[in-house]
Every structure is written in structure tokens, then in C-alpha cells.
mmCIF file of the C-alpha atoms, coordinates in Angstrom:
data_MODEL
# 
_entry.id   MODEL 
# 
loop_
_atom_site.group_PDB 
_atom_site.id 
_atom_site.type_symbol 
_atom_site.label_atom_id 
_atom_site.label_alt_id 
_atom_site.label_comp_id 
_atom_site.label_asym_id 
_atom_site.label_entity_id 
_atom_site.label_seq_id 
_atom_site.pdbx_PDB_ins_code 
_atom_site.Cartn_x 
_atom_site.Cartn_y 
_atom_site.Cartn_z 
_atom_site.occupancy 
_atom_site.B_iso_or_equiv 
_atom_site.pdbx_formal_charge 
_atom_site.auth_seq_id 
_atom_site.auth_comp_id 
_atom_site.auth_asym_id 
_atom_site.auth_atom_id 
_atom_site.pdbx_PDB_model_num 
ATOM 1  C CA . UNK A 1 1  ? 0.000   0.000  0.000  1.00 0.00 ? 1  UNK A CA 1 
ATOM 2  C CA . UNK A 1 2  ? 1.251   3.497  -1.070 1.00 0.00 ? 2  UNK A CA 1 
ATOM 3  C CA . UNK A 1 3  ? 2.914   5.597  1.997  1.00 0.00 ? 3  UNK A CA 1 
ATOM 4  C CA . UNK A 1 4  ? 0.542   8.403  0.987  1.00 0.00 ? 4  UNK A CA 1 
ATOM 5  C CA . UNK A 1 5  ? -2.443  7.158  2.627  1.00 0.00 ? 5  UNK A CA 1 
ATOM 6  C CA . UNK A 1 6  ? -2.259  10.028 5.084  1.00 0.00 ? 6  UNK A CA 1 
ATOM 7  C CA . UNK A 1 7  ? -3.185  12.674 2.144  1.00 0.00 ? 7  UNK A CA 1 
ATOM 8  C CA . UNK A 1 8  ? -5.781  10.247 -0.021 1.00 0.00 ? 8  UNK A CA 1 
ATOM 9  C CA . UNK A 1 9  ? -9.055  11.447 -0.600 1.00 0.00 ? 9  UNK A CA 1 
ATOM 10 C CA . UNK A 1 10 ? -9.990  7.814  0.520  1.00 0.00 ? 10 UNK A CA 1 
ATOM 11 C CA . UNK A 1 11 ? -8.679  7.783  4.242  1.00 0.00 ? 11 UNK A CA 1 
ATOM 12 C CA . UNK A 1 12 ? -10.788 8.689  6.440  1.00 0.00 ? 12 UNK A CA 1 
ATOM 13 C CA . UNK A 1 13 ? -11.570 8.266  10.144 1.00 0.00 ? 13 UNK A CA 1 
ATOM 14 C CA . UNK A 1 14 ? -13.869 5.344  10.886 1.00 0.00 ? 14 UNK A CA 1 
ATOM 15 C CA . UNK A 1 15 ? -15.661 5.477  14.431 1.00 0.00 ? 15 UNK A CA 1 
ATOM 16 C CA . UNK A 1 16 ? -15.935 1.870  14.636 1.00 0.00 ? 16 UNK A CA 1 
ATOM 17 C CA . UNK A 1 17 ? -12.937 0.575  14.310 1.00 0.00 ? 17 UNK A CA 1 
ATOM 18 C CA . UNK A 1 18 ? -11.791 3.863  16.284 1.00 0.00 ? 18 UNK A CA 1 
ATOM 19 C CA . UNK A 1 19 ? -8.883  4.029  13.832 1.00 0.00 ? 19 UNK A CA 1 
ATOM 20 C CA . UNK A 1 20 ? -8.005  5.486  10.023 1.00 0.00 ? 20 UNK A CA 1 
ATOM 21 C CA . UNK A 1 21 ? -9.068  3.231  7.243  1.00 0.00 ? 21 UNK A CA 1 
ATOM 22 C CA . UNK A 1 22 ? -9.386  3.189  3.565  1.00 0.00 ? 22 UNK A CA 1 
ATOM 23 C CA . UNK A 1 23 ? -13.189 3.726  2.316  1.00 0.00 ? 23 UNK A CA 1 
ATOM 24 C CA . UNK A 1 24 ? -12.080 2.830  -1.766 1.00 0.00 ? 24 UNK A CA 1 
ATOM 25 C CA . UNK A 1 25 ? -15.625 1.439  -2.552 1.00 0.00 ? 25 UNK A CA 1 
ATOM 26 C CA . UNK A 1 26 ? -13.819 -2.289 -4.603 1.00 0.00 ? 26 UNK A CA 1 
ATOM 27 C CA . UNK A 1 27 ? -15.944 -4.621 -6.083 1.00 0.00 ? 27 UNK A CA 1 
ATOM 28 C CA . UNK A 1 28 ? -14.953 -8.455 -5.543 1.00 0.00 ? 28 UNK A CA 1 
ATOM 29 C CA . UNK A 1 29 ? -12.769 -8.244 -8.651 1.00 0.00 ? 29 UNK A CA 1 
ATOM 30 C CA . UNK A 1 30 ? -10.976 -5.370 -8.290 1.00 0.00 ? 30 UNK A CA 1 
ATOM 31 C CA . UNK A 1 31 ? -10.066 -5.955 -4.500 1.00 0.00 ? 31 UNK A CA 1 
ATOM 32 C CA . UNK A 1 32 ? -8.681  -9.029 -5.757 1.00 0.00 ? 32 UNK A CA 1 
ATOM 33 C CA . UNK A 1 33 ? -6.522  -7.402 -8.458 1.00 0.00 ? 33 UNK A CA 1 
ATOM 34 C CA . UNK A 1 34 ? -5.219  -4.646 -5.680 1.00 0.00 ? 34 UNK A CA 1 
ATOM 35 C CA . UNK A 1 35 ? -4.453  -7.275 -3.057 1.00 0.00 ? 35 UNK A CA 1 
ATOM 36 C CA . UNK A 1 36 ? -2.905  -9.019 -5.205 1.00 0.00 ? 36 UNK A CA 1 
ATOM 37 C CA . UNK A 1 37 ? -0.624  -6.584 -6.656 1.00 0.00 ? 37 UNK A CA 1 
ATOM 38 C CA . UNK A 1 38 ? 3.400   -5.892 -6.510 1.00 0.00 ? 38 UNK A CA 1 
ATOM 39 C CA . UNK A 1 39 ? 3.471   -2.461 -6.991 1.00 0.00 ? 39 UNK A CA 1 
ATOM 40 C CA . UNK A 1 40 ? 3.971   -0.117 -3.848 1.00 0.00 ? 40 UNK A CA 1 
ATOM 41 C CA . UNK A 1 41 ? 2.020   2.048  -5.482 1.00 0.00 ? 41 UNK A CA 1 
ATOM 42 C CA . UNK A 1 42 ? -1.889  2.474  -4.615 1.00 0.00 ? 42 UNK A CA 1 
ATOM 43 C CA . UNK A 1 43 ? -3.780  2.867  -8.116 1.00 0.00 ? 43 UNK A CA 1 
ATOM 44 C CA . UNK A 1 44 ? -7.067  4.258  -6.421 1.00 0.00 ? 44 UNK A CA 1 
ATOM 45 C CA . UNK A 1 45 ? -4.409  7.129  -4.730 1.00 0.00 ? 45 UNK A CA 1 
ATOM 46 C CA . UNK A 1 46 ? -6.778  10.586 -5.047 1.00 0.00 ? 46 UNK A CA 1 
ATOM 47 C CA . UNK A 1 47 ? -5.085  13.802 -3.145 1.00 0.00 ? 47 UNK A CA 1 
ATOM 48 C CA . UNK A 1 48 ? -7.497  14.504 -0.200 1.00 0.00 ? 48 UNK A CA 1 
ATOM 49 C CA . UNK A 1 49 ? -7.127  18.281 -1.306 1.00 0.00 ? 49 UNK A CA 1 
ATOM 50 C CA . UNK A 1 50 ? -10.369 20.233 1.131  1.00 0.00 ? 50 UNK A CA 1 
ATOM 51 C CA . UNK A 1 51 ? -9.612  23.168 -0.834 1.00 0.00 ? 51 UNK A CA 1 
ATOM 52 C CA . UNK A 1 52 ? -10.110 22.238 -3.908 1.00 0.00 ? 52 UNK A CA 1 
ATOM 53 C CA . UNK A 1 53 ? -13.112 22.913 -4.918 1.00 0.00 ? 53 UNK A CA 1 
ATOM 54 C CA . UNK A 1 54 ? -12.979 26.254 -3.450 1.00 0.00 ? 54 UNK A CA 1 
ATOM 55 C CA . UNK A 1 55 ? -10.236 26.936 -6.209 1.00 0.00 ? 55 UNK A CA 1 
ATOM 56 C CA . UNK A 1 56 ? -12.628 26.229 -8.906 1.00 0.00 ? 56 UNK A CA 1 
ATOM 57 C CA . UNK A 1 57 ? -15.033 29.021 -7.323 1.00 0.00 ? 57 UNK A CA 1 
# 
């Protein structure tokens, strides 16, 4: 899993587990393809930019 976690769009807090987790809505095939993977590399990495959209304004 990429070391960028901390900034994806994708991490989030989750109150259940009381911890940070990864909320990339997979499908059974795809989670299979990223678990599966060699690269260190996340492909569903997204910056978790807040601001972003206040650029566009």
C-alpha cells in the first residue's frame, strides 16, 4: 500500500474501528486485483485536497 495514505481522498476516520481506514468502494474483482498486486504504489491514490473545490469558485 502506497505511503501516501495520510493525504488520499480515501482515508478517512472510521468510528468503529476507532482508527483510520481506507473507504475505496472495490468490487470483488478489483479488491482481488489490488491485493494481489506488486506495486507499492496504490492505483485508487486521489489527493485529499479540502480546498479544492474552493479553487474552482
Amino acid at each position: 500500500m502506497s505511503t501516501k495514505c495520510e493525504q488520499c481522498h480515501y482515508y478517512i476516520y472510521d468510528e468503529i474501528y476507532d482508527d483510520y481506514v481506507c473507504d475505496m468502494d472495490l468490487d470483488e474483482d478489483e479488491m482481488v486485483r489490488f491485493l494481489s498486486s506488486r506495486t507499492n504504489d496504490c492505483p485508487y491514490w486521489r489527493p485529499g485536497d479540502d480546498y479544492a473545490l474552493a479553487r474552482k469558485q
